[in-house]
Short mmCIF file of the C-alpha atoms (twelve columns), coordinates in Angstrom:
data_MODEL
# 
_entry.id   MODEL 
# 
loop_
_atom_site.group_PDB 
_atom_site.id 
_atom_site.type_symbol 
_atom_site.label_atom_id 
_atom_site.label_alt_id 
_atom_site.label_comp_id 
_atom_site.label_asym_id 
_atom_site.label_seq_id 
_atom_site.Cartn_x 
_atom_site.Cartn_y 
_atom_site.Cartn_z 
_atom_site.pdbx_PDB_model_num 
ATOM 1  C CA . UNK A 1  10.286  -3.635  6.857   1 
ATOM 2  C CA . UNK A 2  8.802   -1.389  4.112   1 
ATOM 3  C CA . UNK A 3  11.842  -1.170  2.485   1 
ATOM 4  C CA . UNK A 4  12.315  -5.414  2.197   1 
ATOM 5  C CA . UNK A 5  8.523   -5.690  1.223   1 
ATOM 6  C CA . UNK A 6  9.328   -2.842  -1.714  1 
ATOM 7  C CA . UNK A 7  12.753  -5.385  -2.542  1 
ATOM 8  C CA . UNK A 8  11.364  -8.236  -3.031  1 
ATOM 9  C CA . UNK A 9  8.381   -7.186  -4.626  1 
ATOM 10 C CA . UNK A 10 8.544   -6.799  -8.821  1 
ATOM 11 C CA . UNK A 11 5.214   -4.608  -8.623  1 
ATOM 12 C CA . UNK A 12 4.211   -1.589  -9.617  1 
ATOM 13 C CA . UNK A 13 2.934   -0.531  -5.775  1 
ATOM 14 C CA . UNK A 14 3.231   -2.178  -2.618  1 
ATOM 15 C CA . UNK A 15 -0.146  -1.622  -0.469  1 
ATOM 16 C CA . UNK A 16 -1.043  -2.624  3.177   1 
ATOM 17 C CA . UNK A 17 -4.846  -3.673  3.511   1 
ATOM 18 C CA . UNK A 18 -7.209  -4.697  6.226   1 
ATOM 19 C CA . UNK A 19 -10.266 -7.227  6.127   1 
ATOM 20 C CA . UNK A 20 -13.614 -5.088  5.963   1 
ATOM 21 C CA . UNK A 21 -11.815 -2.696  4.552   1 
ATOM 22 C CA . UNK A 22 -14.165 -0.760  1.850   1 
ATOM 23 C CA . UNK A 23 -11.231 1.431   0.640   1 
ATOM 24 C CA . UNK A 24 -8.841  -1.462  0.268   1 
ATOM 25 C CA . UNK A 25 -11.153 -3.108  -2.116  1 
ATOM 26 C CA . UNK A 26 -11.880 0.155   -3.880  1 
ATOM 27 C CA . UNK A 27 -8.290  1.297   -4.044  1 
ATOM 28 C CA . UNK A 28 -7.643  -2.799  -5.707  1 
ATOM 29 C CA . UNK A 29 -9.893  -2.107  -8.277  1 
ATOM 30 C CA . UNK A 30 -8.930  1.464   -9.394  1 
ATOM 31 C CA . UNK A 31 -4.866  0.113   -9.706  1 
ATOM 32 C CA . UNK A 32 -6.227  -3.468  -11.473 1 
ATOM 33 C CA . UNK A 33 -9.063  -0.696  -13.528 1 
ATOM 34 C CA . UNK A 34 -5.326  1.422   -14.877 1 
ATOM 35 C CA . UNK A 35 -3.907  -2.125  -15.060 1 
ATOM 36 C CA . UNK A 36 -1.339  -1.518  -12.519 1 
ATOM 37 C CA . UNK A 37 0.361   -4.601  -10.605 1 
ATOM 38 C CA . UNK A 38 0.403   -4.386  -6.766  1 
ATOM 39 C CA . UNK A 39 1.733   -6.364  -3.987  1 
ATOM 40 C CA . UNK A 40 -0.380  -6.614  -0.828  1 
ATOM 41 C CA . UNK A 41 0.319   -7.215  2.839   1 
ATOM 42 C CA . UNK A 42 -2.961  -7.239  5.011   1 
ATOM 43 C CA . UNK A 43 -2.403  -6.313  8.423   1 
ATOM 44 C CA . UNK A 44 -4.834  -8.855  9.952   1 
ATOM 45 C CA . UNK A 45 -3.028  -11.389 8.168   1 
ATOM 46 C CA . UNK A 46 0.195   -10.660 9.874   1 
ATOM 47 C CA . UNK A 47 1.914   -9.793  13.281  1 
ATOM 48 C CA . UNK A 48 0.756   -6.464  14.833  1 
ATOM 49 C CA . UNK A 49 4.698   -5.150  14.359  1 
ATOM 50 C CA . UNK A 50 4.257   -5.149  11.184  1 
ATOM 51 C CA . UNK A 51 1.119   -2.653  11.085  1 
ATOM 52 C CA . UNK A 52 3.310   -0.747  13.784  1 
ATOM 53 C CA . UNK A 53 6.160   -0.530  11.759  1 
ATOM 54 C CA . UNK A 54 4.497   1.001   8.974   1 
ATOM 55 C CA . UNK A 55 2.839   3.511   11.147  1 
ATOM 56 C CA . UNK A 56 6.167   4.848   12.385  1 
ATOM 57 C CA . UNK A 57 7.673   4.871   8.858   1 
ATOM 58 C CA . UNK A 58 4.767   6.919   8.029   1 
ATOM 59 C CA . UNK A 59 2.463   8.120   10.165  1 
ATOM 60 C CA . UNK A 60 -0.101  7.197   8.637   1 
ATOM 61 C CA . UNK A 61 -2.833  5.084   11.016  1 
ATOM 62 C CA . UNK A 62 -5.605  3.779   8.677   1 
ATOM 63 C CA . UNK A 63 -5.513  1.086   5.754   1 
ATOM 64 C CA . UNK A 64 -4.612  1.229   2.940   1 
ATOM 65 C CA . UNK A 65 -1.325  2.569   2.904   1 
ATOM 66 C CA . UNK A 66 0.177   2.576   -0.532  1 
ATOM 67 C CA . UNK A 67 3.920   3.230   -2.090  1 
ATOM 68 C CA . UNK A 68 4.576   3.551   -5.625  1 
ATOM 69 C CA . UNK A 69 7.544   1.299   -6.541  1 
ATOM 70 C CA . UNK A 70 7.835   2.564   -9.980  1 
ATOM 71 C CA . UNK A 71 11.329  5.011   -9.526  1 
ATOM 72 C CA . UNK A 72 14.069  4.467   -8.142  1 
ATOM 73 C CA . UNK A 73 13.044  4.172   -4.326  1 
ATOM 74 C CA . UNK A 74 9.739   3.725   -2.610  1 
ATOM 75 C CA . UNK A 75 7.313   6.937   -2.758  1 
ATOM 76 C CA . UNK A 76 4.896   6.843   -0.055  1 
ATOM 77 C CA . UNK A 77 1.389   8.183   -1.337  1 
ATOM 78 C CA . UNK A 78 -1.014  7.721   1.592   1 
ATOM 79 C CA . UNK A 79 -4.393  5.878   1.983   1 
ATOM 80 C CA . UNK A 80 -7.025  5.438   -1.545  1 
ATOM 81 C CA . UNK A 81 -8.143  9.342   -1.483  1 
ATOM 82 C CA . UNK A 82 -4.653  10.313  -1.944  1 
ATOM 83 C CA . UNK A 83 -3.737  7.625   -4.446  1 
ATOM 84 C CA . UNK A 84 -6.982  8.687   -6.399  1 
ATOM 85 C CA . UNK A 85 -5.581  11.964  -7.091  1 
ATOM 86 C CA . UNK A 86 -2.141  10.852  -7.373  1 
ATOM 87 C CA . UNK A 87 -3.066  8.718   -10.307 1 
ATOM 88 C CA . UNK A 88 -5.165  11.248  -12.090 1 
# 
């Protein structure tokens, strides 16, 4: 699933959200603040095998999740604290 959402996306990153999600709007405005195009899936927008999906690929539980699509395949970074530093 990751994997078609990082094909047919012409992005920069490729981030999974959540409503109420304070992090999700904070990790939006640091990748629109280094003018950086994203493509977002929010989980309550979409079947729960899609947020379990993307928990198995990664292991990571909590929203966001975020993959930079910039090199040659999809580089999973983690949730905002980890893209924070990443982008530093």
């Amino acid at each position: 699933m990751i994997l078609d959402h990082a094909a047919a996306s012409e992005t920069d990153f490729l981030v999974y959200t959540g409503h109420f999600c304070g992090y999700c709007r904070a990790l939006k405005n640091l990748l629109q603040t280094k003018e950086l195009t994203f493509t977002e899936h929010n989980f309550d927008e979409n079947p729960p095998e899609m947020r379990a999906a993307v928990v198995q690929a990664t292991g990571h539980r909590t929203v966001p999740v975020v993959f930079d699509l910039r090199g040659e395949q999809p580089m999973f970074i983690g949730g905002f604290d980890e893209t924070k530093r990443y982008l530093k």
